[in-house]
Backbone as JSON, one array per atom type, in Angstrom:
{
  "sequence": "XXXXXXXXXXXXXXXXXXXXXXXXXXXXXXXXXXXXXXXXXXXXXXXXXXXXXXXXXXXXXXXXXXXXXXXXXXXXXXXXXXXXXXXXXXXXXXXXXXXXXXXXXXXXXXXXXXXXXXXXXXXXXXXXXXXXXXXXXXXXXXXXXXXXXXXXXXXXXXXXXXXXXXXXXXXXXXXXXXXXXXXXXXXXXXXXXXXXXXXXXXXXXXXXXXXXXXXXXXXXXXXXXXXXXXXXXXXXXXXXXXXXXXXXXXXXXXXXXXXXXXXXXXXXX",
  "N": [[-15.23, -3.37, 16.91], [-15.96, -2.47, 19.5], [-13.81, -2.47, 21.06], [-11.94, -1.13, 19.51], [-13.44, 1.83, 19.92], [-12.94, 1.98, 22.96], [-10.13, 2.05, 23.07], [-9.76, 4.7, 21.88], [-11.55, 6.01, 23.79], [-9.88, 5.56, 26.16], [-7.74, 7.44, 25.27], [-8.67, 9.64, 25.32], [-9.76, 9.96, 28.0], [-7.51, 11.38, 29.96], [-7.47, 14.28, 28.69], [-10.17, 14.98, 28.7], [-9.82, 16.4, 31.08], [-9.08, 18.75, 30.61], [-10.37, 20.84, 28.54], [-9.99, 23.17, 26.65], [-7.3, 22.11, 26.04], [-8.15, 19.43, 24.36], [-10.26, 20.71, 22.5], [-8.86, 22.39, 20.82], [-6.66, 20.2, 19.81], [-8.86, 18.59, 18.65], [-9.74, 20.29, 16.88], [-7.49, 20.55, 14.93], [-6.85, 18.13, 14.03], [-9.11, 17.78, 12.61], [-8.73, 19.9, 10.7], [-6.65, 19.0, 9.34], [-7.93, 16.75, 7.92], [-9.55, 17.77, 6.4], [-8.56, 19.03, 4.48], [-6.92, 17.24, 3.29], [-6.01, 15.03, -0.14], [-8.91, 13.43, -0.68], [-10.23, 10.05, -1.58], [-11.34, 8.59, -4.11], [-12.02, 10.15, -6.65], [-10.03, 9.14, -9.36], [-6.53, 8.76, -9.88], [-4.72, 11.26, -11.82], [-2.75, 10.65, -14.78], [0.66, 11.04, -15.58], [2.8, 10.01, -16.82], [3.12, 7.8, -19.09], [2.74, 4.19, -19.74], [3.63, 1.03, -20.49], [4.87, -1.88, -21.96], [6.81, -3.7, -19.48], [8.99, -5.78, -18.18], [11.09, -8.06, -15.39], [13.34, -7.73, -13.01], [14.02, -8.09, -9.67], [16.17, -8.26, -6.76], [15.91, -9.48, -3.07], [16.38, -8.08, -0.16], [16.99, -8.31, 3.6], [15.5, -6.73, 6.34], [18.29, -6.01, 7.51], [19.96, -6.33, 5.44], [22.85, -7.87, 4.13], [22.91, -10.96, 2.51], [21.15, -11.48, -0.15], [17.49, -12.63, 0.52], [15.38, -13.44, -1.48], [13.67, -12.94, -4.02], [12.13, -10.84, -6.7], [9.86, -11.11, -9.18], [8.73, -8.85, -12.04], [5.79, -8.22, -13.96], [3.95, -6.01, -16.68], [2.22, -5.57, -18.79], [0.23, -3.48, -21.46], [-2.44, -3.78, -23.13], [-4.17, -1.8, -25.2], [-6.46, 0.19, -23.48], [-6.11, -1.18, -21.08], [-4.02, -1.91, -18.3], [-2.24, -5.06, -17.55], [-0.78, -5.82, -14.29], [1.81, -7.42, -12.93], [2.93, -9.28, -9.69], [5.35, -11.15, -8.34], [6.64, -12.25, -5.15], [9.37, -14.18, -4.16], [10.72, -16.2, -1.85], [13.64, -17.44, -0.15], [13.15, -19.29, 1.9], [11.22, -20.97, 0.69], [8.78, -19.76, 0.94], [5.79, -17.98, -0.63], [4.61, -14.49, -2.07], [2.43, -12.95, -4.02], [0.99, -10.62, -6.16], [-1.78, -9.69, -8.77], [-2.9, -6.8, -10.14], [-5.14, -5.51, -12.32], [-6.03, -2.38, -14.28], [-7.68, 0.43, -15.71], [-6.57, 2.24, -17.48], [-5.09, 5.52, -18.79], [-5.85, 8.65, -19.08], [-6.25, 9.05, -16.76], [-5.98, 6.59, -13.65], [-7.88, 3.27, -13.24], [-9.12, 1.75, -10.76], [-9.62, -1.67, -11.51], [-9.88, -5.39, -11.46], [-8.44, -7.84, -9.65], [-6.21, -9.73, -7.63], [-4.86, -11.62, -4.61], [-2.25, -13.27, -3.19], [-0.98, -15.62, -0.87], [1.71, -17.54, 0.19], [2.68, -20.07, 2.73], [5.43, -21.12, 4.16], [5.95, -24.13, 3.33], [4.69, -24.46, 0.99], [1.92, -23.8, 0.84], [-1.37, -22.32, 0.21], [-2.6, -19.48, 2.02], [-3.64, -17.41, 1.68], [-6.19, -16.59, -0.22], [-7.7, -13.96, -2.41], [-9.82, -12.37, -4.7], [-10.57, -9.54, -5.95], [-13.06, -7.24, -7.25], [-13.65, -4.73, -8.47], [-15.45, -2.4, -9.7], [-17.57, -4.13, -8.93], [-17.71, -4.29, -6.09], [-16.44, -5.87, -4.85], [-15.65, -8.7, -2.52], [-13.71, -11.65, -2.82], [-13.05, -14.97, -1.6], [-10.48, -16.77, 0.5], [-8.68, -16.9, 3.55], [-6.61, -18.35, 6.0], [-6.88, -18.49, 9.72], [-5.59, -19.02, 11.97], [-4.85, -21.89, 10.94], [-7.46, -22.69, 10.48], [-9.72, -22.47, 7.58], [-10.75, -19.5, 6.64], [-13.88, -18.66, 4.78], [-14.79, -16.32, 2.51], [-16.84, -13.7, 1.18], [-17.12, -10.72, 0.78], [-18.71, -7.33, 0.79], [-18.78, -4.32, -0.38], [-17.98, -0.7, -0.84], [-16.15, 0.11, -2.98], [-14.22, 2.67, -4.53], [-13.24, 3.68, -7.92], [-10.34, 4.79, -7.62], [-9.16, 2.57, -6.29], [-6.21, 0.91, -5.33], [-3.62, -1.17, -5.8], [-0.94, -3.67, -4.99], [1.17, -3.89, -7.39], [0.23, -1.3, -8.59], [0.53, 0.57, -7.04], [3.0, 1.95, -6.54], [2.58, 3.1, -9.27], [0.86, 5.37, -8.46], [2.55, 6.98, -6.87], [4.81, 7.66, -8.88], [3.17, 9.23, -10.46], [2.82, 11.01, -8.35], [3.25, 14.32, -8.29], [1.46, 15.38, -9.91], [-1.15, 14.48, -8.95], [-1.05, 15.16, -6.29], [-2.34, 16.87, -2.92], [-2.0, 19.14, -0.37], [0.13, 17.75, 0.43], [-0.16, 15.18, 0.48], [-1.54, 12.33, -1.08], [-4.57, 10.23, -1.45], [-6.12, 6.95, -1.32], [-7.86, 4.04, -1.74], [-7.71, 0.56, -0.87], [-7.01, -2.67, -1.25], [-5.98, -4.74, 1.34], [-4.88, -7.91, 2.59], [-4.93, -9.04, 5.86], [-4.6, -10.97, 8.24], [-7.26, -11.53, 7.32], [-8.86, -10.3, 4.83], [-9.31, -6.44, 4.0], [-10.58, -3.66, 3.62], [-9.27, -0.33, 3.16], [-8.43, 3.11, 3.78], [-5.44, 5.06, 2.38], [-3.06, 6.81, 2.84], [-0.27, 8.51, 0.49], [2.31, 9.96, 1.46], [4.26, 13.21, 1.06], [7.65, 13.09, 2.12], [10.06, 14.81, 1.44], [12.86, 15.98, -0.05], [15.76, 14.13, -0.03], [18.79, 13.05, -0.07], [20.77, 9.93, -1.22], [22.43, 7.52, -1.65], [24.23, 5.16, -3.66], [26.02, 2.08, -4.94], [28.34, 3.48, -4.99], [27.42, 5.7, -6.28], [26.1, 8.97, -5.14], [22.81, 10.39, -5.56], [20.12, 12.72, -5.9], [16.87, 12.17, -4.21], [13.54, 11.85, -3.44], [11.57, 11.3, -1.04], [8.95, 9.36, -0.13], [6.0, 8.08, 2.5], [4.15, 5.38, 3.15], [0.5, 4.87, 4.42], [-1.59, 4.0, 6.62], [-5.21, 5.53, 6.98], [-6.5, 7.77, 9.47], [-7.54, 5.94, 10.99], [-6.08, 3.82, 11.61], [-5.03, 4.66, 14.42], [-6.87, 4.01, 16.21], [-7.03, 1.46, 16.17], [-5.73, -1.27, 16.78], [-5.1, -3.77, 15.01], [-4.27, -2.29, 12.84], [-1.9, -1.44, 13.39], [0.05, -3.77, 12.67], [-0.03, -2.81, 9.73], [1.77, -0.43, 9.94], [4.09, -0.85, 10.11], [7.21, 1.11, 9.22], [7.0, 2.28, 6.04], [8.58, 2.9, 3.37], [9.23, 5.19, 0.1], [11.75, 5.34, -1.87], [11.8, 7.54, -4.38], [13.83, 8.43, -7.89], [13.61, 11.08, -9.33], [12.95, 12.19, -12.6], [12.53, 11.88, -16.16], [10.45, 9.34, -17.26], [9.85, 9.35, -12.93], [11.54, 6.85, -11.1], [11.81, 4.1, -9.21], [13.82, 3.86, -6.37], [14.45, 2.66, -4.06], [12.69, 0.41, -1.71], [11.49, 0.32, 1.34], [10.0, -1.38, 3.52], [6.68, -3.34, 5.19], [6.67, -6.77, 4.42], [4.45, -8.19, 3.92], [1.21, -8.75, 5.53], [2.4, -10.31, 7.96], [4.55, -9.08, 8.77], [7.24, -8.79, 8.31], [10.1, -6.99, 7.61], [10.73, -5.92, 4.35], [13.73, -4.99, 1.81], [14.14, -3.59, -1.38], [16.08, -2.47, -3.87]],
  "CA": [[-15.6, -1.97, 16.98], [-16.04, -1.82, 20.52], [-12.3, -2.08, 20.98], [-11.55, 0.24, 18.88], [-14.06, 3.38, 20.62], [-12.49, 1.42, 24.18], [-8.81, 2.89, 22.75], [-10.04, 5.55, 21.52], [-11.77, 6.73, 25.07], [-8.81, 5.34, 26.99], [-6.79, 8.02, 25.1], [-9.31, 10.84, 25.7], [-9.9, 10.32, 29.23], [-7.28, 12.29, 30.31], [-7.78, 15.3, 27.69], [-10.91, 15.38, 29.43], [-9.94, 17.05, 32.06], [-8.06, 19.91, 29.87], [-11.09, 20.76, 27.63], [-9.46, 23.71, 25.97], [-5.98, 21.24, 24.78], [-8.62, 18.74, 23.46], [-10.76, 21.17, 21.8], [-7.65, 22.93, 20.28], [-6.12, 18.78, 19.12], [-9.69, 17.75, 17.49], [-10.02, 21.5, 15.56], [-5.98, 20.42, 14.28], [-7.19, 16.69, 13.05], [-10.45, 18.52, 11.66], [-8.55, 20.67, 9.95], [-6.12, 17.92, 8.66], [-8.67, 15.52, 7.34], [-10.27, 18.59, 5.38], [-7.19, 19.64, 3.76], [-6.32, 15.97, 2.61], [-7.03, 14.92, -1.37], [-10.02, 12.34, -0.39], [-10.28, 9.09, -2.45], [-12.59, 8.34, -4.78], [-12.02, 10.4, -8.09], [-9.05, 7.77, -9.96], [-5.34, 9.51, -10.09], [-4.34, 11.48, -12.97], [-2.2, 10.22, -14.99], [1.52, 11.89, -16.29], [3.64, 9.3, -17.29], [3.35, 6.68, -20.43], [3.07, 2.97, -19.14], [3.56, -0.12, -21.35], [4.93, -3.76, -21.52], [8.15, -3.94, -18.39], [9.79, -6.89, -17.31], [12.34, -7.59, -14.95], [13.52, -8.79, -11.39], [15.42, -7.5, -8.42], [16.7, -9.42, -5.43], [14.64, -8.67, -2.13], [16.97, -8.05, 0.8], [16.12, -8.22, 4.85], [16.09, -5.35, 7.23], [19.81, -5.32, 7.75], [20.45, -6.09, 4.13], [23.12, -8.9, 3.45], [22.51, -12.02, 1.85], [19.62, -11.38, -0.63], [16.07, -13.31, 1.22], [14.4, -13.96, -2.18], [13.95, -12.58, -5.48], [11.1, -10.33, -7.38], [9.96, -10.55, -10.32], [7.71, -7.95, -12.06], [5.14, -8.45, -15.2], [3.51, -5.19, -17.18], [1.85, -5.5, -20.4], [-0.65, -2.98, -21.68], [-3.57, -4.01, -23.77], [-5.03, -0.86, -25.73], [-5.88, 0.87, -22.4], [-5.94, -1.98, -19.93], [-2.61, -2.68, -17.95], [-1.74, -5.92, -15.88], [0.32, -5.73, -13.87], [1.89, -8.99, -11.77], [4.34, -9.22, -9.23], [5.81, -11.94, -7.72], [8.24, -12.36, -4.98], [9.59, -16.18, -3.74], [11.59, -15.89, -0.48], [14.49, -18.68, 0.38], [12.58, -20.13, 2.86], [10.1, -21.34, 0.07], [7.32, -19.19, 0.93], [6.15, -16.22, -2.01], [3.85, -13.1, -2.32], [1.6, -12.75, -5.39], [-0.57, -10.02, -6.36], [-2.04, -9.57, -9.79], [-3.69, -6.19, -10.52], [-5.52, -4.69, -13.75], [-6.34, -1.3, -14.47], [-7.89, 1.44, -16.86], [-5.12, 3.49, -18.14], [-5.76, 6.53, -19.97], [-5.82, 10.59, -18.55], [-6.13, 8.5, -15.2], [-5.85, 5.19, -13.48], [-9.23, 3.02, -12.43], [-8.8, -0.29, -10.67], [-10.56, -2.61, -12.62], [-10.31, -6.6, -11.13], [-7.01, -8.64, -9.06], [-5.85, -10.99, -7.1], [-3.46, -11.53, -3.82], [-1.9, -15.07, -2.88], [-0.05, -15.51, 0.15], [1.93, -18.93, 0.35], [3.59, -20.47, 3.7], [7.2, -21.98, 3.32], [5.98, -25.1, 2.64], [4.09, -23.83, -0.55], [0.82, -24.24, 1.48], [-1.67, -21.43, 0.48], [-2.78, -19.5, 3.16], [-4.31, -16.02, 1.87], [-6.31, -16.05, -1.95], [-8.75, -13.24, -2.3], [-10.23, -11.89, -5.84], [-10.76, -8.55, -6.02], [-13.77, -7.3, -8.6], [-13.46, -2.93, -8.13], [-16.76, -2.33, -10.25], [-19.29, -5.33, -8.08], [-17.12, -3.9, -4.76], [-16.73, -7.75, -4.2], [-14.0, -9.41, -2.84], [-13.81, -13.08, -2.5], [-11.9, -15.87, -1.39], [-10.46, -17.21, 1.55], [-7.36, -17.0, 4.53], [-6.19, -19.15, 6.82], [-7.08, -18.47, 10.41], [-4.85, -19.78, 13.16], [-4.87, -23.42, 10.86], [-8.76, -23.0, 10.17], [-9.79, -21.57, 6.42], [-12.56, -18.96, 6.58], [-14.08, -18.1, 3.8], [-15.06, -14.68, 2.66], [-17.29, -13.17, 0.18], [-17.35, -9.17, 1.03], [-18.94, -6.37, -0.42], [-18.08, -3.14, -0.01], [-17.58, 0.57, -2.05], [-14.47, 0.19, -4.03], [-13.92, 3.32, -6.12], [-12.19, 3.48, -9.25], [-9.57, 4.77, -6.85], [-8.69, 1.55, -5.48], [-4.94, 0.33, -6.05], [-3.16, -2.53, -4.54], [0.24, -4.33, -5.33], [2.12, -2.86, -8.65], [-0.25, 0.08, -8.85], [1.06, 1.79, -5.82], [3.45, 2.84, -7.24], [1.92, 4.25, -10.43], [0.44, 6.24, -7.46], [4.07, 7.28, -6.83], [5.3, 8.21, -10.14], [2.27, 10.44, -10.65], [2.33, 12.39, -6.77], [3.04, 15.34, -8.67], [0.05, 15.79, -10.84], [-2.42, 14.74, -7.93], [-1.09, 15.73, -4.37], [-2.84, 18.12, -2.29], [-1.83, 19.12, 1.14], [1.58, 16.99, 0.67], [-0.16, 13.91, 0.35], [-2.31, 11.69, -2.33], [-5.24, 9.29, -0.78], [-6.8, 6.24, -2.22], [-8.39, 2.94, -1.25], [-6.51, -0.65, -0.94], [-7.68, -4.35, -0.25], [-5.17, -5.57, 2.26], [-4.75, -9.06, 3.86], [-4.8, -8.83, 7.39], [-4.89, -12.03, 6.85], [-8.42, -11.21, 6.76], [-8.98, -8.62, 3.37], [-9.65, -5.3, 5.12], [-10.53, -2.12, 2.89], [-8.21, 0.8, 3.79], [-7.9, 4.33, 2.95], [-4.2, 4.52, 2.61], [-2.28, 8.34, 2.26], [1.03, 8.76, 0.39], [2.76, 11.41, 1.94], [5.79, 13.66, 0.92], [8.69, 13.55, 3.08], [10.52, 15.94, 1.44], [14.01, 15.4, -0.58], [17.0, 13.26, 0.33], [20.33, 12.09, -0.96], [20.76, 8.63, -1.66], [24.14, 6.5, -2.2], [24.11, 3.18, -3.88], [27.01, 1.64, -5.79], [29.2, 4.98, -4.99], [26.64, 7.13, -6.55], [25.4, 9.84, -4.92], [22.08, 10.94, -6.14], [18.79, 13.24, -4.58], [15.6, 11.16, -4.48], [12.23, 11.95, -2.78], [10.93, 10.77, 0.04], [7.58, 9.09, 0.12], [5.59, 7.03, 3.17], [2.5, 5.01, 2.6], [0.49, 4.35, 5.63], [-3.17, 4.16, 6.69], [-5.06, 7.15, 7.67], [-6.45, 8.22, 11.04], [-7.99, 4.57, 11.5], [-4.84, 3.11, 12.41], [-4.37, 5.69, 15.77], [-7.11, 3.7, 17.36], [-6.97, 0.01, 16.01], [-4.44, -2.16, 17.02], [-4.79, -4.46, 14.41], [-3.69, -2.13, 11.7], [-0.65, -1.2, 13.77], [0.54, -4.76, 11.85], [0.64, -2.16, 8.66], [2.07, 0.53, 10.08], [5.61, -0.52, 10.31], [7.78, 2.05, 8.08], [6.49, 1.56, 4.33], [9.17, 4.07, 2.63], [9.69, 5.0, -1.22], [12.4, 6.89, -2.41], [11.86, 7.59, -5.7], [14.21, 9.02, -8.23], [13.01, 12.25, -10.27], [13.15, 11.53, -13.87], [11.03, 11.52, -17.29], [9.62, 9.04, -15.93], [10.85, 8.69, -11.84], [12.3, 5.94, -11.27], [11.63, 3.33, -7.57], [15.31, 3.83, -6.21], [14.42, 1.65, -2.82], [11.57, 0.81, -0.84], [11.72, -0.1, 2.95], [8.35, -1.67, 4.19], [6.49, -4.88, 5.52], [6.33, -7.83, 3.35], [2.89, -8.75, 4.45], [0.68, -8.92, 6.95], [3.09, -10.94, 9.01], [5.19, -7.88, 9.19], [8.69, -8.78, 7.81], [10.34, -5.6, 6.72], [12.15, -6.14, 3.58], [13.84, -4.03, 1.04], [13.99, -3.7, -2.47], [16.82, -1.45, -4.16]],
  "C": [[-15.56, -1.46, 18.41], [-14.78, -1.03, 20.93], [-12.01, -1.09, 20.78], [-11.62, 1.88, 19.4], [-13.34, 2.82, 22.61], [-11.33, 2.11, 23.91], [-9.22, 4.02, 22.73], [-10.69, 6.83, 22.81], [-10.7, 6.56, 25.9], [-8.0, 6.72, 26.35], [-7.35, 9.47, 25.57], [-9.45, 11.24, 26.78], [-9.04, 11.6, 30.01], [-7.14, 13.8, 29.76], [-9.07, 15.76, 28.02], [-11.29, 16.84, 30.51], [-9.44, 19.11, 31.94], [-9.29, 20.37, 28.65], [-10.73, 21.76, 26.53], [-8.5, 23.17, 24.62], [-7.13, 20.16, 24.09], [-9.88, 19.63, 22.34], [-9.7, 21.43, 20.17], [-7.23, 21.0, 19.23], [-7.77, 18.31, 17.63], [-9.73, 19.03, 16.47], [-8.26, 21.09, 14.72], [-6.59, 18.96, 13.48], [-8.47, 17.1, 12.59], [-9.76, 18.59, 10.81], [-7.42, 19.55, 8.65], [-6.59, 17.09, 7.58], [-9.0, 16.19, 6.49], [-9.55, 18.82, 4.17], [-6.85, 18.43, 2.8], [-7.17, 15.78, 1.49], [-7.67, 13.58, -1.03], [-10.07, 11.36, -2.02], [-11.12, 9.26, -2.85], [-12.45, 8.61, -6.54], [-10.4, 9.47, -8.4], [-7.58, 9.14, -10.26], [-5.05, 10.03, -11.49], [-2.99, 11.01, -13.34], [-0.85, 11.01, -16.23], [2.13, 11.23, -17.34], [3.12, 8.08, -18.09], [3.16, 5.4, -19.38], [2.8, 1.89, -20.46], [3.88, -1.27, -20.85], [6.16, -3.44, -20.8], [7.73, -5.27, -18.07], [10.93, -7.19, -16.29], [12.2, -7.98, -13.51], [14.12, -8.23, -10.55], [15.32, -8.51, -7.22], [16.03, -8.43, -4.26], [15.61, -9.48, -0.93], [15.83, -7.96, 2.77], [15.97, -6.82, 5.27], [17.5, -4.67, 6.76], [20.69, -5.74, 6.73], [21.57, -7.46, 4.35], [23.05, -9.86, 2.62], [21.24, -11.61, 1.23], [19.01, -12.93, 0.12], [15.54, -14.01, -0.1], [14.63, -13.09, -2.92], [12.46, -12.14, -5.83], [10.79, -10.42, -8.38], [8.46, -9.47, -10.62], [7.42, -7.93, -13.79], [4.17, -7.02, -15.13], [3.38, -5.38, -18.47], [0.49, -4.63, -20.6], [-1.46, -3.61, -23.01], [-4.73, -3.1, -24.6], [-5.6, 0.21, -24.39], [-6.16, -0.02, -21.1], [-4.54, -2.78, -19.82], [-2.96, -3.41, -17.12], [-0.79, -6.0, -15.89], [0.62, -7.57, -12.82], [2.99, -9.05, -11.3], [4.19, -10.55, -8.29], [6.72, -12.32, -6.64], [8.33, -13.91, -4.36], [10.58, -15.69, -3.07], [12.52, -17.54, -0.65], [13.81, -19.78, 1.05], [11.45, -20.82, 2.19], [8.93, -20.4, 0.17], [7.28, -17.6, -0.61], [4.72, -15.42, -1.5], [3.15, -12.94, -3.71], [0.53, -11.89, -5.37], [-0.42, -9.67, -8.01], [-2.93, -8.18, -9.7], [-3.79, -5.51, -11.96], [-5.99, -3.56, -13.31], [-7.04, -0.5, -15.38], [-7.11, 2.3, -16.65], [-5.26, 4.53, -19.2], [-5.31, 8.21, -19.87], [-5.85, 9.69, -16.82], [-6.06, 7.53, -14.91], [-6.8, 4.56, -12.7], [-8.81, 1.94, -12.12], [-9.74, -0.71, -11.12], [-10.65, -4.09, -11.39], [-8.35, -6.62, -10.58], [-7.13, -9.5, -7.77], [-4.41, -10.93, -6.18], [-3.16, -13.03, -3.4], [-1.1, -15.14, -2.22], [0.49, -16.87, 0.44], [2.85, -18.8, 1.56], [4.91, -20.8, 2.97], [7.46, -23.41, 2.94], [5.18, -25.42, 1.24], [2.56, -23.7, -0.34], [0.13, -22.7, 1.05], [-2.53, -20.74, 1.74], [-3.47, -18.17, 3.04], [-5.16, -16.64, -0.05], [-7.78, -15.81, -1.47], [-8.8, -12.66, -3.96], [-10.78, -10.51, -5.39], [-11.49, -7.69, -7.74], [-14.34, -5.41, -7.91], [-15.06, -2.73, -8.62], [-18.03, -3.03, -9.36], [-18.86, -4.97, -6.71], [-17.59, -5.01, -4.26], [-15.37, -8.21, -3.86], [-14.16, -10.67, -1.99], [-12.6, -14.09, -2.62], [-11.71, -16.57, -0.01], [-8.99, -16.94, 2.55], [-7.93, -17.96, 5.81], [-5.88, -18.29, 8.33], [-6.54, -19.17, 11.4], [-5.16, -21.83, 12.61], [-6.28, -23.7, 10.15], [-8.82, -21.72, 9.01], [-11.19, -20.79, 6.59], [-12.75, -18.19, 5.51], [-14.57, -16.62, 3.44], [-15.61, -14.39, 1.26], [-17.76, -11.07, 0.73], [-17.78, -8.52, -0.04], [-19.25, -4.85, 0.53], [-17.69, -2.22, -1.1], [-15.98, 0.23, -2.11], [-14.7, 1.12, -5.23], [-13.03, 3.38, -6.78], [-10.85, 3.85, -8.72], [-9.28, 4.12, -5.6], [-7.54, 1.02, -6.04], [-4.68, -0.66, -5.09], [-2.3, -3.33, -5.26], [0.76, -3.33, -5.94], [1.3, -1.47, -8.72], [0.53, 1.08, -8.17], [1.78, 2.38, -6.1], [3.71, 3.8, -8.56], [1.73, 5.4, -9.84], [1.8, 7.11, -7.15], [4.46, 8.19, -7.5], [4.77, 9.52, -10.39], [1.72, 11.59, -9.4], [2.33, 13.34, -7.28], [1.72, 15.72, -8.98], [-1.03, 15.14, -9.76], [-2.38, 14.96, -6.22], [-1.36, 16.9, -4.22], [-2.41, 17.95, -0.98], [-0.94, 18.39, 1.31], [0.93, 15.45, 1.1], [-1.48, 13.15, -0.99], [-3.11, 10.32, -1.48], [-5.74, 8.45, -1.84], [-7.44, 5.07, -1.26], [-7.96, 1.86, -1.57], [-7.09, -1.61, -0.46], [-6.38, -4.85, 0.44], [-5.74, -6.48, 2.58], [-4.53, -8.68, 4.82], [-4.69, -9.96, 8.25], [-6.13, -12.03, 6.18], [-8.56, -9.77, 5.82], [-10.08, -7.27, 4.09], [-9.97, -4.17, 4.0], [-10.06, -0.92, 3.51], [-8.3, 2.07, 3.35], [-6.73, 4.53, 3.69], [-4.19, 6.12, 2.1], [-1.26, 7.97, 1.98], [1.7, 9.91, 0.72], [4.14, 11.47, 1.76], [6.28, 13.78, 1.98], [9.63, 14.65, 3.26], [12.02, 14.89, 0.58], [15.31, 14.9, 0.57], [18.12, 12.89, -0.29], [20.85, 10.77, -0.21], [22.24, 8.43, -2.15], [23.76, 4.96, -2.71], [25.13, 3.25, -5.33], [28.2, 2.85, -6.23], [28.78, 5.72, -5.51], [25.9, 7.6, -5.69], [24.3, 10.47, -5.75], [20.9, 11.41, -5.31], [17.49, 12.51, -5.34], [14.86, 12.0, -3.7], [11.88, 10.78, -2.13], [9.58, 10.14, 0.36], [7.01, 8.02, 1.34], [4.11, 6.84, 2.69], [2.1, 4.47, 4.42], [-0.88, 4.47, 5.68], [-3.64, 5.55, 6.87], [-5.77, 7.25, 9.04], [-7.17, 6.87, 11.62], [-7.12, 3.95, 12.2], [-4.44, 3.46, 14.35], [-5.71, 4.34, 16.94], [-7.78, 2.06, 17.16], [-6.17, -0.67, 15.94], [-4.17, -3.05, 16.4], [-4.35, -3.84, 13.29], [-2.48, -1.43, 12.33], [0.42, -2.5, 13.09], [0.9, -3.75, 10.19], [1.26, -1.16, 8.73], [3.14, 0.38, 9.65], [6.54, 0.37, 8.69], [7.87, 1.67, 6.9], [7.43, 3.29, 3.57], [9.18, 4.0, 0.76], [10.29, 5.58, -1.55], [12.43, 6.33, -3.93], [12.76, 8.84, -6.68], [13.86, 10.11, -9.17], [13.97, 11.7, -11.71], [12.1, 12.02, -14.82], [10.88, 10.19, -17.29], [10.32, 9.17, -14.91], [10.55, 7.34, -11.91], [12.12, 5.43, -9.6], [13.35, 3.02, -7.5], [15.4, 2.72, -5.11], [12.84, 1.61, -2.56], [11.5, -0.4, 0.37], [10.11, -0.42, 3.08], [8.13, -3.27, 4.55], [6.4, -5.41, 4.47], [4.35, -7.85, 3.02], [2.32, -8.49, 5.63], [1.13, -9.34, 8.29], [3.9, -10.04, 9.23], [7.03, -7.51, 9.05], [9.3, -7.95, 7.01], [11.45, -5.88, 6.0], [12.23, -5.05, 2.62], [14.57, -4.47, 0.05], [14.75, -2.8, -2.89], [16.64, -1.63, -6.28]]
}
């Protein structure tokens, strides 16, 4: 924490001296924060969801040689969906998060699970996530040393994390205000961090893949004004894109972003 207000005055100091331009900057991020739809009440919900299956290959940065492979589990249950995604990289190492939901007129996180394996299959992140007891337990691996973790902490029903996110996506229409949609997220860091995370419109684009031309939407996911003066969530910053295709339902055309915590930006078409 100190850190944090230590950045945070380092940036002010000289704005100091200008008391007008920093008056003027904090009444603009006032006015920002006010404007934004605040987490808490659970996303409404437009689009149908049921049982999907199915896989895509999970490219690097600069794309060539597929890295590893996705797969992706959805089965609904009367109105509870899990969801489970998987990805397994070349190098042996994978990605696992499991989340459930209440599915209905809106979407509540319910209970899940993230699992972060090295490349020699070694785990190195597993945290449980219980939305209702705002508990989250488990353990990561610390420079070699495991520290355990039992947290507790508000998690409202608008908490997503893995496959949800982009439920969150699908449905920007029906709950963005102010050109963006907020919620709350358990990240690894490696240590499990609680986030309020904004999706924000970019605005439309045209998209090529496999000689089609088609216009998609623009979406970034990213923290919100926490990030400006903590240097450890500059690890999630790096460009988390979604272009999604308009549709009955849309449709995830790409998405550019880190893997993980470790910060390996791969993409998914």
């Amino acid at each position: 924490m100190r850190s944090g207000i230590a950045v945070a005055s380092f940036l002010l100091i000289p704005l100091m001296r200008h008391p007008a331009l920093l008056a003027a900057i904090l009444l603009v991020a006032a006015t920002q924060v006010a404007l934004a739809r605040e987490p808490g009440e659970p996303i409404r919900i437009v689009w149908k969801e049921g049982d999907v299956a199915g896989q895509s290959p999970i490219y690097g940065a600069n794309g060539g040689t597929p890295i590893g492979v996705v797969e992706y589990h959805q089965h609904l249950d009367g109105n509870e969906l899990e969801t489970i995604r998987v990805a397994r990289f070349t190098d042996g190492s994978s990605d696992e998060d499991t989340a459930v939901a209440r599915i209905n007129k809106t979407l509540e996180g319910v209970r899940g699970r993230s699992i972060i394996r090295d490349t020699r299959g070694k785990t190195i992140v597993d945290v449980t996530i219980d939305v209702a007891a705002g508990r989250i337990k488990g353990f990561y691996d610390d420079g070699g040393k495991r520290q355990d973790v039992d947290m507790h902490d508000t998690l409202d029903p608008a908490t997503y994390w893995g496959p949800l996110i982009f439920i969150v996506a699908k449905n920007f229409d029906a709950n963005v205000e102010d050109g963006r949609v907020r919620f709350k997220t358990v990240a690894p860091t490696p240590k499990p961090r609680v986030l309020t995370m904004e999706l924000a419109d970019q605005g439309a684009k045209k998209w090529k893949r496999m000689g089609r031309s088609f216009g998609v939407e623009s979406y970034v996911l990213r923290p919100t004004m926490g990030w400006v003066i903590d240097p450890i969530l500059h690890r999630l910053v790096p460009s988390t894109e979604f272009l999604v295709e308009p549709g009955k339902p849309p449709s995830l055309a790409r998405y550019t972003g880190p893997r993980n915590y470790a910060g390996q930006e791969i993409v998914l078409e």
